[in-house]
C-alpha positions in Angstrom: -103.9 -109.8 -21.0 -101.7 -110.6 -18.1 -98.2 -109.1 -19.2 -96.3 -110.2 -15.9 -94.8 -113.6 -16.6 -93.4 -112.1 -20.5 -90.0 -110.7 -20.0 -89.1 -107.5 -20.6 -87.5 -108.0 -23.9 -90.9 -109.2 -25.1 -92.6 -106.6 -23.7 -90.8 -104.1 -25.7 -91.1 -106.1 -28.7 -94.8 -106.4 -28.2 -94.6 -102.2 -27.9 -92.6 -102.0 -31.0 -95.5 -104.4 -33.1 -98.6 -104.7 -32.1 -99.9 -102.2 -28.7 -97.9 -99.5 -27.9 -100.5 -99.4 -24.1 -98.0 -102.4 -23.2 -95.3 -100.0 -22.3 -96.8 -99.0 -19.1 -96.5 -102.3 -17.9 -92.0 -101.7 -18.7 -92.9 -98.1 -16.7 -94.4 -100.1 -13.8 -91.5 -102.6 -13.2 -89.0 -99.9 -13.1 -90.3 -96.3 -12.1 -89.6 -97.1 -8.4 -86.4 -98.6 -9.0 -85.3 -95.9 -11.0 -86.4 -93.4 -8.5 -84.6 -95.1 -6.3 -81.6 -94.8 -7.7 -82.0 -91.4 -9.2 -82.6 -90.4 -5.9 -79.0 -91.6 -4.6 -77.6 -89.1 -7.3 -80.0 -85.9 -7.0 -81.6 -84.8 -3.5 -84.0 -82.9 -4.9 -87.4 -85.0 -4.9 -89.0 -83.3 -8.1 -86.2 -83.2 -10.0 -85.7 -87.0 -9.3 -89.0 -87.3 -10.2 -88.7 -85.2 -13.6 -85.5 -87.2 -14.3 -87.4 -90.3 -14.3 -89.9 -89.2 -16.4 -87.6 -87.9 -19.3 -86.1 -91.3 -18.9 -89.1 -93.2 -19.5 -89.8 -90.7 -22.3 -86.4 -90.8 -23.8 -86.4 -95.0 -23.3 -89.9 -94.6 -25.5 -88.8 -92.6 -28.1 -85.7 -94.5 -29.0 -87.2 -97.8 -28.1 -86.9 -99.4 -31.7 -82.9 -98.7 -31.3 -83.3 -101.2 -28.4 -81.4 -104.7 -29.2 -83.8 -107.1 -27.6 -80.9 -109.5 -27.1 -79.4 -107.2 -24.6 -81.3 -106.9 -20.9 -83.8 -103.8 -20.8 -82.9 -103.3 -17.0 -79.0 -101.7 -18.0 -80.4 -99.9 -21.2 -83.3 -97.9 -18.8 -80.5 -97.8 -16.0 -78.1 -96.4 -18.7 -80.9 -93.8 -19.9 -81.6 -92.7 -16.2 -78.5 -92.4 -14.9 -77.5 -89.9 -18.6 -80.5 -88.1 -17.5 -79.5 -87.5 -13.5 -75.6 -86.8 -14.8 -77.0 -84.1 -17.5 -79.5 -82.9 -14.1 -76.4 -82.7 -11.8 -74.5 -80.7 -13.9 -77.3 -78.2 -14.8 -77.6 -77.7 -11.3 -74.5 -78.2 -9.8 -74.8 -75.4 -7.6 -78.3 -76.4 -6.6 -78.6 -79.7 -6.9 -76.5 -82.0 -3.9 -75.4 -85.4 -5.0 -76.4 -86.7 -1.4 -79.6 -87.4 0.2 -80.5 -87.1 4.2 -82.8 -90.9 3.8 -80.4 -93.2 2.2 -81.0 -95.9 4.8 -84.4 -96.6 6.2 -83.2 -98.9 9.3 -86.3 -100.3 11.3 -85.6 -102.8 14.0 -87.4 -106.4 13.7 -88.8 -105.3 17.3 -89.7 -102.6 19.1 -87.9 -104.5 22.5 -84.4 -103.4 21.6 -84.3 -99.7 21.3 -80.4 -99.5 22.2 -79.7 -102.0 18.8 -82.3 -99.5 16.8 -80.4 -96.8 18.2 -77.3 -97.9 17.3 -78.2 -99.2 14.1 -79.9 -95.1 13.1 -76.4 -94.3 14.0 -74.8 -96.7 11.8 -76.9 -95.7 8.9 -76.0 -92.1 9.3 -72.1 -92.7 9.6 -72.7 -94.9 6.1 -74.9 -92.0 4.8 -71.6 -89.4 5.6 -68.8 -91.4 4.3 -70.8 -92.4 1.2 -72.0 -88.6 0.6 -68.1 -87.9 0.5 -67.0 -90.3 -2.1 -66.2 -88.6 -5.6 -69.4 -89.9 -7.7 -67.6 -91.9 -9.7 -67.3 -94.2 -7.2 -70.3 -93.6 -5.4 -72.2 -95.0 -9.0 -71.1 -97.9 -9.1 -71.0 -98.7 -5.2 -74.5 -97.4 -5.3 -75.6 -99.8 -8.2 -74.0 -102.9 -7.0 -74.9 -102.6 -2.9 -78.3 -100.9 -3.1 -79.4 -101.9 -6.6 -78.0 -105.4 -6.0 -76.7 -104.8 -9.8 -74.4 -107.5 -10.6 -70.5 -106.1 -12.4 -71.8 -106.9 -16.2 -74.8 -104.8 -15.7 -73.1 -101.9 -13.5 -70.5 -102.0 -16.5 -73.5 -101.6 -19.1 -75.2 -98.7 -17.3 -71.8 -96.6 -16.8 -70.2 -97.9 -20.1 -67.2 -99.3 -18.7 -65.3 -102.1 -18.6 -66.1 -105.1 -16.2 -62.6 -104.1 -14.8 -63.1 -100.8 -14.4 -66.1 -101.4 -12.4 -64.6 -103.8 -10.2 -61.9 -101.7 -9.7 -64.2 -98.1 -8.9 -65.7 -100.9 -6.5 -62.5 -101.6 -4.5 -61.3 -98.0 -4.9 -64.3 -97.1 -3.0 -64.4 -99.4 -0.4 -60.5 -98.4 0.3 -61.7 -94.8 0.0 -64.8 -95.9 2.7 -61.9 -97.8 5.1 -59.9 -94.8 5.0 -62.4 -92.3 6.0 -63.9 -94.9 8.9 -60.2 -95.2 10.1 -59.4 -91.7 10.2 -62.7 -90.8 12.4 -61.7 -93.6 14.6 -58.6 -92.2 15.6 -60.1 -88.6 15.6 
């Protein structure tokens, strides 16, 4: 059966009554955005890659506590990010909340070299100054630029307010001005 056009509220439903199987298809929509964004929090490949299991694990387990009227995408997002917060801590001294790829920048052409150049070294400034925000504010930057999450769904995954997210959101990009300011003047 061709699972693809049923939402992902049906999907779990159809896992809860009638074919547990179906739940691959929920694992195949979201194991490489979760990893994704896992990997923003932990550097550490493997451990991304066990967090995103125990996530998927986790989401399984508890899946009848799902309320279908609410999106799966900010429940699994909620459940992954719980799982790389629990990682972080355990390995706080091991684990680094940054990663050396964030940005993969790849010209449309190979003819401008100086714009690719100057685009890697764009990406890498934006790699620093991101890497040095407190990770409160780096989530929900994080969610809402790279996983185009919109303010109601950032605010589900971190359990906050739609206020408090917009306002993590501007604290950051102050935070961001700041630090490009200073190294401007430096």
């Amino acid at each position: 059966m061709d699972y693809s056009k049923k939402t992902d509220e049906e999907l779990v439903e159809l896992v809860r009554t009638k074919n547990s199987e179906v739940y691959s298809e929920l694992v195949e929509r979201y194991q490489n955005k979760l990893f994704r964004y896992v990997r923003y929090l932990i550097k550490d490949r493997h451990k991304a890659e066990d967090v995103v299991q125990d996530s998927f694990i986790k989401a399984y387990v508890n899946l009848r506590g799902f309320n279908t009227k609410k999106k799966f995408s900010s429940w699994i997002y909620r459940i992954a990010h719980n799982e790389a917060i629990n990682t972080v801590k355990k390995y706080k001294k091991e684990v680094y909340l940054t990663e050396k790829g964030w940005f993969k920048v790849q010209p449309k052409s190979n003819q401008d070299l100086e714009k690719e150049l100057s685009s890697k070294e764009t990406a890498k400034l934006v790699r620093e100054y991101l890497n040095k925000l407190p990770l409160k504010y780096k989530e929900p930057l994080t969610l809402y630029y790279l996983e185009e999450k919109s303010y109601k769904e950032i605010s589900d995954i971190l359990r906050l307010s739609i206020g408090g997210v917009s306002i993590r959101i501007n604290r950051a990009k102050t935070m961001l001005k700041t630090m490009t300011q200073a190294s401007l003047i430096v």
